[in-house]
N, C-alpha and C positions, 0 to 999 in steps of 0.2 A: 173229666179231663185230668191227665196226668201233671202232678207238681212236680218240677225240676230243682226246686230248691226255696233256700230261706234264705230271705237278706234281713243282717241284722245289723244297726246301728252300734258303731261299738269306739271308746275312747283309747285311742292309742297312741304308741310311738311311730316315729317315721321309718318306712320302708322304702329299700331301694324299689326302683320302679322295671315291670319287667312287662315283656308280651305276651306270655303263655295264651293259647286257643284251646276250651275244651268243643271237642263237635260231636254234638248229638245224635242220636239215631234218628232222631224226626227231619237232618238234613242243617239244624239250624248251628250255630255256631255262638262261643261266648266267647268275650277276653278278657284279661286282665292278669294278675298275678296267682300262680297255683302257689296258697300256702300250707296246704297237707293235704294228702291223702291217704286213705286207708281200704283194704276189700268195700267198705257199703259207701263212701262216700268219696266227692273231691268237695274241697274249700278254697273257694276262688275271692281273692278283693280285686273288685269291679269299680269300685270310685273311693276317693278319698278329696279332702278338702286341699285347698291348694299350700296350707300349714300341713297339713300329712296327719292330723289328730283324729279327725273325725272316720273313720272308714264301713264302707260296705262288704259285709262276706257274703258271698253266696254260696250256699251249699246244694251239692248237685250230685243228684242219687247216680251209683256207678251203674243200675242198669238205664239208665238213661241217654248214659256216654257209649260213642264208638272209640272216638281217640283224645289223647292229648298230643298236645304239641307245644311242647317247652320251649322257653327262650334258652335257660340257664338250667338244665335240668341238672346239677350237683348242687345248686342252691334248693330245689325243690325238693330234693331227697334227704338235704339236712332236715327237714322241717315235718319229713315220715313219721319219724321214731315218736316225735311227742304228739302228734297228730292220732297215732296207732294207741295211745294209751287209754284214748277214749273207748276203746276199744279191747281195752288189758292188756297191750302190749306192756311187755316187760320194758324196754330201752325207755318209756317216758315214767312206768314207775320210779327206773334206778334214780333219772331227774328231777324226781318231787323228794325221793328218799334222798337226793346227797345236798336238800339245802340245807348251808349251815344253820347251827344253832343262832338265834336271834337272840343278842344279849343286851344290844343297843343300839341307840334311833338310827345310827348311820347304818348299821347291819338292815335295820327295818325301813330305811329307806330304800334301797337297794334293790331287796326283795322286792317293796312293792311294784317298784319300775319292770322287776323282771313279770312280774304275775301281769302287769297293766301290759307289756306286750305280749302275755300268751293269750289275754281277752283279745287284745286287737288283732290275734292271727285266729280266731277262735276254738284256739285249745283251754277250753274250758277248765277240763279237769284240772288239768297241771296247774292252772290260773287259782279256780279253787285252793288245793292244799297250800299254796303259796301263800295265799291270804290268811289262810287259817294259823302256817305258821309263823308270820307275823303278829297276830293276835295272840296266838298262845306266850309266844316270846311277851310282849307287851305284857300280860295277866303274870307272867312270872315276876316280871321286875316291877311292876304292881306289889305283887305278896311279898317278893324280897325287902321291896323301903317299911312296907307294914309290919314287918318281921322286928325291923331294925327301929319301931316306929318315929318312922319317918314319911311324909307326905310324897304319896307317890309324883315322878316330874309330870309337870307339865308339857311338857315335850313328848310322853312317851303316851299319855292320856290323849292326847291330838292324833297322834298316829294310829292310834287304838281305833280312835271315833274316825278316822278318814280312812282307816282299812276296813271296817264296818261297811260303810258307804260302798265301795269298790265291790267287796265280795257279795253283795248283794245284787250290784250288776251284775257280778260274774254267770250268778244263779240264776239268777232270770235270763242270761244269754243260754245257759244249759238246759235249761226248760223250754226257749222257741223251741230249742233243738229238737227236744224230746216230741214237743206237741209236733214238727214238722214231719219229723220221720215217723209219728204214727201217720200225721196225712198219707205221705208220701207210700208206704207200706200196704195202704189199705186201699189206693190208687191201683197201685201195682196189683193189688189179689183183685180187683171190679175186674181187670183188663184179663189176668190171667184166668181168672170165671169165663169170661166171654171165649176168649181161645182152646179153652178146654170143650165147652160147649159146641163150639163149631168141629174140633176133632171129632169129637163122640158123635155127632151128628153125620157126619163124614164117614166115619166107621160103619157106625148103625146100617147108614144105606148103602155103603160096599156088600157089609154081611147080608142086606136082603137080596140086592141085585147078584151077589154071586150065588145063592141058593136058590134063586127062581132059576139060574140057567141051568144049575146041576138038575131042579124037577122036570127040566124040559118045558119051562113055561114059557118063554118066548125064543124065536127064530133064532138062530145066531149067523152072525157075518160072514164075508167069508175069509178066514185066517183068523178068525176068533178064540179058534183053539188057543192061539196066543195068548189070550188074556187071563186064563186064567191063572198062572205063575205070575202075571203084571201086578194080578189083583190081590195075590196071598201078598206079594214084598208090600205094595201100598197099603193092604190090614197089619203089617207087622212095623211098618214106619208109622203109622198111626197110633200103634200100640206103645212105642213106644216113647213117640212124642205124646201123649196124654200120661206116661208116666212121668217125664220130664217136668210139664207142667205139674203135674200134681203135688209134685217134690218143692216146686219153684212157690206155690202156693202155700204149701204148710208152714217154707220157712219165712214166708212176708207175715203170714198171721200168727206167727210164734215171736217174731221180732216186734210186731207191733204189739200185744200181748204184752212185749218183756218192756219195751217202753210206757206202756199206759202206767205197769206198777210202775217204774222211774220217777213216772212224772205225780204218780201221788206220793211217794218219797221225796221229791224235791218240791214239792207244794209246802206238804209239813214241816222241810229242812227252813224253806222262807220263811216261815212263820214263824220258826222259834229265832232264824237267826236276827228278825226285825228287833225280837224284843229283846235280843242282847243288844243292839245296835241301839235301839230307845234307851236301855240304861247304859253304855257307853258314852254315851251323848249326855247324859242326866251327869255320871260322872265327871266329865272334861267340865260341863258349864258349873258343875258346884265348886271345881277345883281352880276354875277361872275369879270367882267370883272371892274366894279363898284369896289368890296371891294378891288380889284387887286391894284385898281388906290388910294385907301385910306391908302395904307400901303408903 
């Protein structure tokens, strides 16, 4: 059975609230708010809590969709550009490339709030770098008080260990992702199997039944003559519908392909970024326990 999509649980800020409809090819219908989309996917929030923190995305493969139907479509099409960067677009690069530099807790507050609402529209990526440069900013004025030796703040050592925390969700929200759309991918290549089979099968017995009538092996109707121009256009729309499919196949299992490596690049990115997060955390509580002893 074919997957329509991924709901992910995710911590966010409040969105205005809006009706968008995507409708299916299967007839079936969704709603809630369109917060990006891109050529492979739409990212729909379907529920949220009645604070607005908690929300559901679902993501919903584009060959799955017939239409959308915006409520607000200039709000929907703000929310392209960084949605599209999952994807390399350029317009959500230039947004991760122009955050300022982080030189202090309110810069790195800021940020965070920005990265904590690209997790809860699920633009991962852009969320990612966000986080990162929050922590690199942190690691700098870190080295900067050690320089000066001086004990890094306490203040900036918290925000370090609670953007840790954060990007760690972020990465595991980019990893459903990853693990859905290889479902999703490999879904679509079972189904696109089956329809190519049935072409070829179609074909196969066009090409016999028209060359038993050219041997003269069975009777023909009368105005038969007809058919066989009927029967070259239906082998040549077969042909070229099994090309079609063929093309639609390769490129589901070269996507899925390209996400399996992803997703064991973002296995080993969790892994090492846990054990920054373990001594991040190691640092803030030694540094806690430090001003403890200074007072």
């Amino acid at each position: 059975m074919k997957r329509h999509g991924l709901c992910v649980l995710l911590v966010a800020g409040v969105l205005g609230a809006r009706a968008d409809t995507v409708v299916l090819k299967s007839g079936a219908s969704i709603s809630g708010e369109i917060v990006g989309e891109d050529a492979r996917e739409v990212r729909l929030l379907v529920s949220r809590t009645p604070s607005g923190h908690i929300q559901t995305i679902k993501v919903i493969d584009q060959e799955s969709v017939e239409s959308l139907q915006r409520d607000t479509p200039e709000v929907a099409e703000e929310a392209d550009p960084v949605v599209a960067g999952e994807a390399g677009g350029g317009k959500a690069q230039a947004t991760a490339a122009s955050t300022p530099a982080l030189s202090d807790p309110a810069a790195m507050r800021e940020a965070m709030k920005r990265a904590d609402a690209l997790t809860g529209g699920g633009q991962f990526e852009d969320a990612i770098q966000t986080y990162r440069a929050v922590i690199e900013g942190a690691d700098a004025a870190c080295e900067g008080a050690s320089a000066e030796g001086q004990p890094a703040s306490l203040e900036v050592l918290q925000l370090r260990d609670q953007t840790y925390s954060l990007l760690l969700i972020a990465l595991n929200g980019r990893l459903a992702h990853q693990r859905e759309v290889v479902d999703t991918a490999e879904d679509n290549a079972k189904d696109l199997v089956k329809d190519l089979s049935r072409v070829q099968d179609e074909r196969e017995t066009l090409i016999r039944e028209s060359k038993q009538e050219e041997d003269g092996m069975r009777v023909r109707r009368l105005g038969a003559a007809h058919d066989v121009p009927a029967s070259t256009t239906r082998l040549r729309e077969l042909q070229e519908r099994a090309l079609v499919l063929e093309n639609r196949l390769q490129a589901q299992r070269e996507r899925a392909d390209a996400e399996r490596a992803g997703i064991i690049n973002m296995e080993s990115e969790i892994k090492v970024t846990r054990e920054k997060a373990r001594q991040a955390a190691t640092a803030y509580a030694a540094a806690q326990r430090a001003s403890h002893g200074r007072y």
